[in-house]
DOZANU-623014 format. One record per residue (C-alpha): x negated, y negated, z negated; residue in one letter; residue number from 1. Coordinates in steps of 0.25 Angstrom, whole numbers. Last residue first. Example, Ala and Ser with C-alpha at 12.3 -4.5 7.8 and 13.67 -1.06 7.14 Angstrom:
! residues 2
       x       y       z   zapa   nuro
     -55       4     -29      S      2
     -49      18     -31      A      1
This chain:
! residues 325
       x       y       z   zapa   nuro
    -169    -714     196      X    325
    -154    -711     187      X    324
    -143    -708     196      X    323
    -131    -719     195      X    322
    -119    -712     189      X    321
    -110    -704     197      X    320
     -98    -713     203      X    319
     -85    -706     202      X    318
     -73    -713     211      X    317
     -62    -716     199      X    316
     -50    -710     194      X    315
     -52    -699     204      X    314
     -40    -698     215      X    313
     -26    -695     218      X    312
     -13    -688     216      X    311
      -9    -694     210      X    310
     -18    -707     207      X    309
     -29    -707     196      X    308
     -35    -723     196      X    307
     -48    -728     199      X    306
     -46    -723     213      X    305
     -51    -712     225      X    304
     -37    -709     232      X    303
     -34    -693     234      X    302
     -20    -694     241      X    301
     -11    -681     238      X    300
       0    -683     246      X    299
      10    -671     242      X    298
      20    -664     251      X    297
      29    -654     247      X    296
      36    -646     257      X    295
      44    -634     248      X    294
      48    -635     233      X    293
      51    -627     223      X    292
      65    -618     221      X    291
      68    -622     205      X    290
      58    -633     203      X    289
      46    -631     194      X    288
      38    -644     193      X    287
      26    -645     203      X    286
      12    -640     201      X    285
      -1    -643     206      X    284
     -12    -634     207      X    283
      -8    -631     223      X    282
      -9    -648     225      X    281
     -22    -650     219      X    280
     -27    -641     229      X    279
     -20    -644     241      X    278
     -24    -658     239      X    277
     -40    -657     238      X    276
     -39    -647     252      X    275
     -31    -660     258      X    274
     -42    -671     253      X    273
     -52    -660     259      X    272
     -45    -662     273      X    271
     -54    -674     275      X    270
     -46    -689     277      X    269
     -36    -685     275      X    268
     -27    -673     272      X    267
     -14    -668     278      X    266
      -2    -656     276      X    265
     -11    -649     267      X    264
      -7    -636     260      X    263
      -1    -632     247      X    262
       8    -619     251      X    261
      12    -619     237      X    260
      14    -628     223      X    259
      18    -620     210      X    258
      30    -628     204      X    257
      37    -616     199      X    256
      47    -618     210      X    255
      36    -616     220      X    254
      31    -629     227      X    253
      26    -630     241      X    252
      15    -637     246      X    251
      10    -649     256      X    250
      -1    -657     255      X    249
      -3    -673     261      X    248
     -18    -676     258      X    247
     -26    -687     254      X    246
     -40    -694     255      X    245
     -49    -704     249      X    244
     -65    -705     250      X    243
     -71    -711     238      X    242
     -84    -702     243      X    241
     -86    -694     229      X    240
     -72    -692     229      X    239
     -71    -687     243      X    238
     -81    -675     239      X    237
     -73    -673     225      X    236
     -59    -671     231      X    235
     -50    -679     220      X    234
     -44    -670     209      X    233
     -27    -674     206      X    232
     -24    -662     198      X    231
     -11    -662     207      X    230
       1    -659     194      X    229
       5    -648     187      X    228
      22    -649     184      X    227
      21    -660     198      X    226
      37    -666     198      X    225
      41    -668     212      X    224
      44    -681     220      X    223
      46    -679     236      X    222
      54    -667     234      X    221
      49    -655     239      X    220
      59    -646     245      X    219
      52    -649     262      X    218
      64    -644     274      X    217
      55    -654     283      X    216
      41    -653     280      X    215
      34    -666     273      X    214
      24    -670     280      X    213
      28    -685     284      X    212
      33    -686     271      X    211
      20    -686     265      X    210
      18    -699     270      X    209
       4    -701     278      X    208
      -8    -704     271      X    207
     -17    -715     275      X    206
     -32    -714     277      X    205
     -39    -711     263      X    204
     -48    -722     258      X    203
     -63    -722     258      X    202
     -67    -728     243      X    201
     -78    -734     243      X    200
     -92    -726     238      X    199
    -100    -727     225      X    198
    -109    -737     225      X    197
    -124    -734     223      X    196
    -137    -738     216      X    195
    -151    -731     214      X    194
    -165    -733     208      X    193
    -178    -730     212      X    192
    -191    -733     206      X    191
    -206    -731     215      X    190
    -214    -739     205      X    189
    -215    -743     190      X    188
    -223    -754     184      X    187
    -216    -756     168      X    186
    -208    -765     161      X    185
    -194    -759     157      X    184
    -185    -761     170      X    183
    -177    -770     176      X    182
    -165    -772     187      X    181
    -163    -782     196      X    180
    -170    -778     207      X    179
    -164    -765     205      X    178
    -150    -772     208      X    177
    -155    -780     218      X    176
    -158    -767     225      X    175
    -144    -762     225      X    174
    -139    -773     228      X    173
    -145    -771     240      X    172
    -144    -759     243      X    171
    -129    -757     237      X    170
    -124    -769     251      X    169
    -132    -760     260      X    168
    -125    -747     257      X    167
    -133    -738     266      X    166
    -135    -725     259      X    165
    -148    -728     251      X    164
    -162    -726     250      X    163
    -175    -735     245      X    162
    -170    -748     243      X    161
    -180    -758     238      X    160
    -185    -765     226      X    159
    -199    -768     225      X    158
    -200    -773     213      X    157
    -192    -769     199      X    156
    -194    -778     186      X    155
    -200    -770     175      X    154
    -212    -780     172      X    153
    -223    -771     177      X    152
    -216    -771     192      X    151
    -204    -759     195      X    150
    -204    -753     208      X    149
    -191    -751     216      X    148
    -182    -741     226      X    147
    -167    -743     226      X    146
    -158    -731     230      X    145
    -143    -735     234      X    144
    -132    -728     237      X    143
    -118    -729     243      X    142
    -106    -719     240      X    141
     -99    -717     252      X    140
     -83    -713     255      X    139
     -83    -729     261      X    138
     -95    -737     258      X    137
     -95    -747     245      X    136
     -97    -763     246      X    135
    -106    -767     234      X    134
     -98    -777     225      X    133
     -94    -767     215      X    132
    -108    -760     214      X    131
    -114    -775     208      X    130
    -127    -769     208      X    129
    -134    -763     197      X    128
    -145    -768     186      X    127
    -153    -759     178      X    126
    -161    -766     167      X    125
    -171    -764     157      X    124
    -172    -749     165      X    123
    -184    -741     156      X    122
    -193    -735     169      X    121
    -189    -720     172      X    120
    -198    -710     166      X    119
    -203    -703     172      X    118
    -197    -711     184      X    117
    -202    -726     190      X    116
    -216    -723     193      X    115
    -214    -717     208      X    114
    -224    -711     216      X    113
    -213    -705     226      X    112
    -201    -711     224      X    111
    -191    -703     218      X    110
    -179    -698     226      X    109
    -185    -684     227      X    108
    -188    -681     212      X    107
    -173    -685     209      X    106
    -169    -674     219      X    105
    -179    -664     214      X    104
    -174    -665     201      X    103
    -161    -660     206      X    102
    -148    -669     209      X    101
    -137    -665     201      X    100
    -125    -659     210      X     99
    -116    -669     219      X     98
    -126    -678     219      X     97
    -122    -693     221      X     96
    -135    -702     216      X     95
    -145    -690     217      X     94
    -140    -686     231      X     93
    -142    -701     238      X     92
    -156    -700     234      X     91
    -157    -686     241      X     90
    -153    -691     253      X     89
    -161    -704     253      X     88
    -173    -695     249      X     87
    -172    -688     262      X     86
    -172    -672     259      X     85
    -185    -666     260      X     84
    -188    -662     246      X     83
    -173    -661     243      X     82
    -174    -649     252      X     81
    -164    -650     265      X     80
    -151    -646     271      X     79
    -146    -656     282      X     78
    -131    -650     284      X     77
    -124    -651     296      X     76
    -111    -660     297      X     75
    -102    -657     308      X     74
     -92    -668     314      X     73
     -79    -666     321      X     72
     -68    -672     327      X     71
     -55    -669     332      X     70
     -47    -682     333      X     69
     -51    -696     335      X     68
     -45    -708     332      X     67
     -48    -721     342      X     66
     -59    -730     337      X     65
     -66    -734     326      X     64
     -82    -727     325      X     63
     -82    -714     315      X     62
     -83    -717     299      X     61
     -88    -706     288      X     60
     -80    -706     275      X     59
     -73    -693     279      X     58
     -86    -686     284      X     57
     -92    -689     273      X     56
     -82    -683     262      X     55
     -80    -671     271      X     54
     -96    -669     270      X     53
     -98    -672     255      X     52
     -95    -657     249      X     51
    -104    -650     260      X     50
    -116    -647     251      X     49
    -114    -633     255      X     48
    -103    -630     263      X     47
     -93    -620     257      X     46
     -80    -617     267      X     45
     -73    -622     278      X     44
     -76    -625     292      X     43
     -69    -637     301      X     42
     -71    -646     288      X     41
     -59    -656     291      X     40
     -57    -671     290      X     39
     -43    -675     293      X     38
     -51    -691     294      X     37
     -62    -696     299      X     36
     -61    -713     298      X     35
     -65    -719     311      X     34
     -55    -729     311      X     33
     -48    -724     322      X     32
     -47    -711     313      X     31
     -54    -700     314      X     30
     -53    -685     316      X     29
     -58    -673     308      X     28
     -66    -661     309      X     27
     -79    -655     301      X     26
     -90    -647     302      X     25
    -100    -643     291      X     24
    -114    -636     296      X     23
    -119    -628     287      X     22
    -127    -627     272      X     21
    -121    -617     264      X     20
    -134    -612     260      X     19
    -145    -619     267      X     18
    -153    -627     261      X     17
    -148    -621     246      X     16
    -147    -631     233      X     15
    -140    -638     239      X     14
    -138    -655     235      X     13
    -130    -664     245      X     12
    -131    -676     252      X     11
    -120    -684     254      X     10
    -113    -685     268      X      9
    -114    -698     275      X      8
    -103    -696     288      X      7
    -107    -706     297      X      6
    -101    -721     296      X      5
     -99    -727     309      X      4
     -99    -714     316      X      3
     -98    -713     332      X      2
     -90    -701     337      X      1
Protein backbone atom coordinates (compact mmCIF):
# COMPACT_ATOMS: atom_id res chain seq x y z
CA UNK A 1 0.00 0.00 0.00
CA UNK A 2 1.56 3.35 -1.00
CA UNK A 3 0.90 6.29 1.51
CA UNK A 4 0.31 9.76 0.14
CA UNK A 5 0.15 11.21 3.66
CA UNK A 6 1.95 8.78 6.19
CA UNK A 7 0.61 8.32 9.58
CA UNK A 8 2.40 11.56 11.73
CA UNK A 9 2.04 10.39 15.25
CA UNK A 10 2.92 13.13 17.87
CA UNK A 11 5.68 12.62 20.18
CA UNK A 12 5.11 11.67 23.32
CA UNK A 13 6.69 12.27 26.88
CA UNK A 14 7.62 8.81 29.35
CA UNK A 15 9.18 9.11 31.77
CA UNK A 16 10.45 5.06 31.51
CA UNK A 17 12.26 3.88 27.91
CA UNK A 18 10.93 0.94 28.28
CA UNK A 19 7.84 0.43 30.44
CA UNK A 20 4.81 -0.20 28.43
CA UNK A 21 6.66 0.41 25.44
CA UNK A 22 5.49 -2.34 22.46
CA UNK A 23 4.71 -2.74 19.49
CA UNK A 24 0.94 -1.48 18.59
CA UNK A 25 -0.92 -3.18 15.52
CA UNK A 26 -3.89 -2.18 14.08
CA UNK A 27 -6.75 -3.41 11.28
CA UNK A 28 -9.02 -1.35 9.10
CA UNK A 29 -9.86 -1.02 5.47
CA UNK A 30 -9.97 1.94 2.94
CA UNK A 31 -11.82 3.60 1.11
CA UNK A 32 -11.35 4.53 -2.82
CA UNK A 33 -10.49 7.55 -1.73
CA UNK A 34 -7.71 6.29 0.38
CA UNK A 35 -9.28 7.35 3.65
CA UNK A 36 -8.83 4.36 6.63
CA UNK A 37 -11.74 3.73 7.94
CA UNK A 38 -13.28 0.76 10.77
CA UNK A 39 -10.08 1.41 12.52
CA UNK A 40 -9.26 -1.27 15.10
CA UNK A 41 -6.34 -1.81 17.76
CA UNK A 42 -5.87 -5.90 17.12
CA UNK A 43 -4.71 -5.95 21.09
CA UNK A 44 -6.21 -4.12 23.79
CA UNK A 45 -4.96 -2.87 26.70
CA UNK A 46 -2.40 0.03 28.29
CA UNK A 47 0.26 1.40 25.60
CA UNK A 48 2.44 3.91 26.83
CA UNK A 49 2.50 7.05 24.97
CA UNK A 50 -0.06 5.37 22.68
CA UNK A 51 -2.83 8.05 22.88
CA UNK A 52 -2.20 9.75 19.27
CA UNK A 53 -1.78 6.58 17.30
CA UNK A 54 -5.65 5.72 16.38
CA UNK A 55 -5.79 9.60 15.80
CA UNK A 56 -2.82 9.25 13.02
CA UNK A 57 -3.75 6.42 11.57
CA UNK A 58 -7.32 7.83 10.72
CA UNK A 59 -5.84 11.12 9.28
CA UNK A 60 -3.23 9.34 7.27
CA UNK A 61 -4.14 8.92 3.34
CA UNK A 62 -3.22 5.59 1.19
CA UNK A 63 -2.90 6.19 -2.84
CA UNK A 64 -6.86 6.32 -4.68
CA UNK A 65 -7.88 3.36 -6.01
CA UNK A 66 -10.15 0.35 -5.56
CA UNK A 67 -11.29 -0.40 -1.69
CA UNK A 68 -9.48 -2.52 0.18
CA UNK A 69 -10.30 -4.84 3.01
CA UNK A 70 -8.14 -6.46 5.51
CA UNK A 71 -5.28 -4.36 6.17
CA UNK A 72 -2.81 -3.81 8.61
CA UNK A 73 -0.30 -1.52 9.91
CA UNK A 74 2.03 -1.85 13.25
CA UNK A 75 3.65 0.96 14.66
CA UNK A 76 6.82 0.29 16.76
CA UNK A 77 7.79 2.70 19.36
CA UNK A 78 11.38 4.77 18.99
CA UNK A 79 12.10 5.32 22.85
CA UNK A 80 14.91 7.79 23.50
CA UNK A 81 16.41 10.28 26.14
CA UNK A 82 15.51 13.79 25.44
CA UNK A 83 19.32 14.31 25.24
CA UNK A 84 19.27 12.27 21.99
CA UNK A 85 15.97 12.87 20.54
CA UNK A 86 16.02 15.12 17.32
CA UNK A 87 15.41 18.62 18.21
CA UNK A 88 12.48 18.97 15.61
CA UNK A 89 10.88 16.08 17.80
CA UNK A 90 11.28 17.63 20.84
CA UNK A 91 10.22 21.17 19.35
CA UNK A 92 7.12 19.92 18.35
CA UNK A 93 6.36 18.48 21.93
CA UNK A 94 6.78 21.74 23.87
CA UNK A 95 4.10 23.55 21.51
CA UNK A 96 1.30 20.55 22.02
CA UNK A 97 2.46 18.54 25.14
CA UNK A 98 0.16 16.28 26.52
CA UNK A 99 2.08 16.77 30.06
CA UNK A 100 4.42 19.89 30.92
CA UNK A 101 7.35 19.79 29.15
CA UNK A 102 10.48 19.46 31.44
CA UNK A 103 13.41 21.96 31.94
CA UNK A 104 15.39 19.69 30.13
CA UNK A 105 13.12 19.94 27.06
CA UNK A 106 13.37 23.72 26.91
CA UNK A 107 17.17 23.44 27.36
CA UNK A 108 17.29 21.23 24.27
CA UNK A 109 15.41 23.45 21.97
CA UNK A 110 17.82 26.31 22.61
CA UNK A 111 20.46 27.13 20.48
CA UNK A 112 23.64 26.57 21.50
CA UNK A 113 25.69 29.91 22.42
CA UNK A 114 22.53 31.73 22.45
CA UNK A 115 22.07 35.43 24.07
CA UNK A 116 18.52 35.68 23.57
CA UNK A 117 17.35 33.89 27.04
CA UNK A 118 18.09 34.89 30.76
CA UNK A 119 16.56 36.97 30.27
CA UNK A 120 14.47 37.06 27.24
CA UNK A 121 15.01 40.56 25.17
CA UNK A 122 11.90 43.18 26.03
CA UNK A 123 9.44 42.53 22.86
CA UNK A 124 8.38 46.42 21.50
CA UNK A 125 6.48 44.50 19.08
CA UNK A 126 5.52 41.02 18.20
CA UNK A 127 3.87 40.77 15.04
CA UNK A 128 1.90 37.40 13.86
CA UNK A 129 0.51 36.04 10.70
CA UNK A 130 -2.61 36.30 9.13
CA UNK A 131 -3.52 32.53 10.67
CA UNK A 132 -6.91 32.77 8.87
CA UNK A 133 -5.54 33.07 5.53
CA UNK A 134 -3.07 30.02 5.91
CA UNK A 135 -4.36 26.82 4.37
CA UNK A 136 -4.61 24.16 7.28
CA UNK A 137 -3.88 20.17 7.10
CA UNK A 138 -6.51 17.69 7.50
CA UNK A 139 -6.55 15.97 11.64
CA UNK A 140 -2.79 17.98 11.78
CA UNK A 141 -1.73 20.82 13.75
CA UNK A 142 1.09 22.75 11.63
CA UNK A 143 4.23 24.35 13.21
CA UNK A 144 6.65 26.51 12.72
CA UNK A 145 9.91 27.36 14.64
CA UNK A 146 11.85 30.63 13.28
CA UNK A 147 15.34 31.03 14.11
CA UNK A 148 16.98 35.02 14.19
CA UNK A 149 19.66 37.34 15.71
CA UNK A 150 18.73 40.76 16.76
CA UNK A 151 21.25 43.78 15.48
CA UNK A 152 22.05 46.80 18.08
CA UNK A 153 19.00 48.67 17.02
CA UNK A 154 16.42 45.80 18.18
CA UNK A 155 15.53 44.84 14.49
CA UNK A 156 15.83 41.00 13.85
CA UNK A 157 18.45 39.76 11.02
CA UNK A 158 19.01 36.75 9.79
CA UNK A 159 15.68 35.20 9.91
CA UNK A 160 15.42 31.78 8.99
CA UNK A 161 13.43 28.60 9.48
CA UNK A 162 14.86 26.24 11.64
CA UNK A 163 12.31 23.35 12.22
CA UNK A 164 8.94 22.59 11.23
CA UNK A 165 6.20 20.01 10.06
CA UNK A 166 5.97 20.96 6.50
CA UNK A 167 3.19 23.58 6.16
CA UNK A 168 4.89 25.75 3.46
CA UNK A 169 2.39 28.37 3.26
CA UNK A 170 2.97 28.99 7.82
CA UNK A 171 6.79 29.10 7.02
CA UNK A 172 6.84 31.76 5.21
CA UNK A 173 4.58 33.88 6.96
CA UNK A 174 5.91 32.94 9.44
CA UNK A 175 9.26 34.41 8.79
CA UNK A 176 7.68 37.72 7.61
CA UNK A 177 6.04 37.82 10.78
CA UNK A 178 9.57 37.84 12.82
CA UNK A 179 10.89 40.20 10.33
CA UNK A 180 8.59 42.25 11.25
CA UNK A 181 8.65 42.25 14.76
CA UNK A 182 11.01 44.50 17.28
CA UNK A 183 12.60 44.31 20.17
CA UNK A 184 14.15 46.77 22.81
CA UNK A 185 17.71 47.75 21.50
CA UNK A 186 20.24 45.34 22.20
CA UNK A 187 22.74 42.59 19.98
CA UNK A 188 21.29 39.37 20.68
CA UNK A 189 22.08 36.01 19.05
CA UNK A 190 20.77 32.46 18.53
CA UNK A 191 16.77 33.53 19.17
CA UNK A 192 13.89 31.29 18.35
CA UNK A 193 10.46 31.87 18.09
CA UNK A 194 7.41 29.65 17.07
CA UNK A 195 4.02 29.97 15.16
CA UNK A 196 1.25 27.25 14.22
CA UNK A 197 -2.26 26.68 13.18
CA UNK A 198 -4.23 24.54 14.60
CA UNK A 199 -5.47 21.51 12.29
CA UNK A 200 -8.62 21.43 9.61
CA UNK A 201 -11.19 19.70 10.42
CA UNK A 202 -11.29 16.02 8.76
CA UNK A 203 -14.97 15.30 8.43
CA UNK A 204 -16.69 11.96 9.35
CA UNK A 205 -17.65 9.56 6.31
CA UNK A 206 -21.30 9.28 5.99
CA UNK A 207 -23.55 7.82 8.42
CA UNK A 208 -26.18 5.32 7.36
CA UNK A 209 -29.85 5.72 8.67
CA UNK A 210 -30.45 4.30 11.99
CA UNK A 211 -33.38 2.52 10.59
CA UNK A 212 -31.34 0.21 8.70
CA UNK A 213 -30.38 -1.27 12.15
CA UNK A 214 -33.00 -1.27 13.81
CA UNK A 215 -34.25 -5.20 14.80
CA UNK A 216 -37.50 -6.33 13.59
CA UNK A 217 -39.92 -6.83 16.75
CA UNK A 218 -37.84 -3.27 18.26
CA UNK A 219 -40.50 -1.17 21.40
CA UNK A 220 -38.38 1.86 21.19
CA UNK A 221 -40.24 4.49 19.73
CA UNK A 222 -38.27 6.62 17.34
CA UNK A 223 -38.82 9.87 19.74
CA UNK A 224 -38.17 9.27 23.62
CA UNK A 225 -37.97 11.64 26.41
CA UNK A 226 -34.12 11.24 28.08
CA UNK A 227 -34.92 11.85 32.22
CA UNK A 228 -30.72 12.09 32.44
CA UNK A 229 -29.43 12.97 29.34
CA UNK A 230 -25.87 11.79 27.14
CA UNK A 231 -23.27 13.96 28.74
CA UNK A 232 -22.18 14.84 25.52
CA UNK A 233 -17.90 14.47 26.03
CA UNK A 234 -15.88 14.41 22.84
CA UNK A 235 -12.89 11.62 22.54
CA UNK A 236 -9.95 13.92 23.65
CA UNK A 237 -7.18 12.03 21.12
CA UNK A 238 -9.59 12.86 18.03
CA UNK A 239 -10.20 16.34 19.33
CA UNK A 240 -6.84 17.42 19.60
CA UNK A 241 -6.76 16.18 15.62
CA UNK A 242 -10.35 17.83 14.50
CA UNK A 243 -11.02 14.40 13.36
CA UNK A 244 -15.00 13.81 13.24
CA UNK A 245 -16.69 10.43 13.70
CA UNK A 246 -19.86 8.67 14.73
CA UNK A 247 -21.38 5.62 15.93
CA UNK A 248 -24.78 3.85 15.53
CA UNK A 249 -25.39 1.99 19.39
CA UNK A 250 -27.93 0.04 20.41
CA UNK A 251 -29.52 -0.63 24.08
CA UNK A 252 -32.26 -1.58 25.90
CA UNK A 253 -34.31 0.45 28.54
CA UNK A 254 -35.74 -0.83 31.84
CA UNK A 255 -39.13 0.67 32.93
CA UNK A 256 -37.22 2.85 35.30
CA UNK A 257 -35.35 4.33 32.50
CA UNK A 258 -31.92 2.58 33.30
CA UNK A 259 -30.40 1.75 29.74
CA UNK A 260 -29.10 -2.02 29.14
CA UNK A 261 -27.32 -4.26 26.91
CA UNK A 262 -25.44 -0.93 25.25
CA UNK A 263 -23.42 -2.14 22.42
CA UNK A 264 -22.13 -1.01 19.15
CA UNK A 265 -23.94 -1.75 16.19
CA UNK A 266 -21.30 0.56 13.92
CA UNK A 267 -18.43 3.18 14.27
CA UNK A 268 -16.26 5.28 12.01
CA UNK A 269 -13.79 6.14 11.22
CA UNK A 270 -11.71 4.26 14.26
CA UNK A 271 -13.84 2.16 16.74
CA UNK A 272 -12.86 4.63 19.56
CA UNK A 273 -15.94 6.84 18.35
CA UNK A 274 -17.95 3.72 19.28
CA UNK A 275 -16.29 2.86 22.74
CA UNK A 276 -16.94 6.95 23.46
CA UNK A 277 -20.89 6.14 22.59
CA UNK A 278 -21.46 3.16 24.74
CA UNK A 279 -20.39 5.13 27.46
CA UNK A 280 -22.22 8.18 27.33
CA UNK A 281 -25.12 6.08 26.40
CA UNK A 282 -25.10 3.51 29.63
CA UNK A 283 -25.10 6.93 32.08
CA UNK A 284 -27.88 8.18 30.32
CA UNK A 285 -31.40 7.97 31.35
CA UNK A 286 -34.80 7.70 29.65
CA UNK A 287 -38.32 8.58 31.38
CA UNK A 288 -39.98 5.76 33.21
CA UNK A 289 -42.29 3.97 31.13
CA UNK A 290 -44.59 1.17 32.50
CA UNK A 291 -42.73 -2.13 30.52
CA UNK A 292 -39.48 -0.16 28.86
CA UNK A 293 -38.23 -0.51 25.72
CA UNK A 294 -36.41 -3.13 23.56
CA UNK A 295 -34.15 -2.22 20.02
CA UNK A 296 -33.23 1.21 20.52
CA UNK A 297 -30.93 2.69 18.29
CA UNK A 298 -29.10 6.07 18.72
CA UNK A 299 -26.66 8.02 16.27
CA UNK A 300 -24.44 9.63 18.22
CA UNK A 301 -22.22 11.96 15.61
CA UNK A 302 -19.18 13.65 17.44
CA UNK A 303 -18.80 16.91 15.02
CA UNK A 304 -15.95 19.46 15.95
CA UNK A 305 -17.94 23.09 15.81
CA UNK A 306 -18.45 26.43 17.49
CA UNK A 307 -21.60 25.47 18.48
CA UNK A 308 -22.70 22.30 21.18
CA UNK A 309 -24.97 19.81 19.02
CA UNK A 310 -26.77 16.62 20.48
CA UNK A 311 -25.15 14.72 20.76
CA UNK A 312 -22.12 16.41 19.55
CA UNK A 313 -19.00 18.06 19.83
CA UNK A 314 -16.70 20.76 21.87
CA UNK A 315 -17.76 24.34 21.54
CA UNK A 316 -14.72 25.25 19.91
CA UNK A 317 -11.40 23.20 18.71
CA UNK A 318 -8.81 24.06 22.00
CA UNK A 319 -5.85 25.75 20.91
CA UNK A 320 -3.11 25.97 23.71
CA UNK A 321 -1.49 29.20 24.04
CA UNK A 322 1.79 30.08 21.97
CA UNK A 323 4.76 28.38 24.15
CA UNK A 324 7.02 31.03 25.44
CA UNK A 325 11.01 30.87 23.81
Amino acid sequence: MAFQRPPAVMPALGWSSRIGMKPVAYSFTIDPTGRPLDIKRVAKGYVAAGEDLTPALAVAQFAAGAARSECSLTFVPTPQPIAAAPVASVMAYTMFPQQRPTAEMWARVKTAGSTCYDPPPQVRNRAFPDFDAIPKQPGRQSWSMIGFDIDEAGKPIHVKAVAGNGNAALEAASMTAIAESRFAPGTRIGCQYPYWVGSATMPAPPMPEEAKFRATGATCPSKAEWAVEPNLTYPEQFRRRAVEGWALVGYDVAPWGQTGNVRVLAAQPAEEFGEQAVRLLTAAKRAPSATGYTGCVDRVHFRMGPTMRKPGAPPVIFDPPQPAY
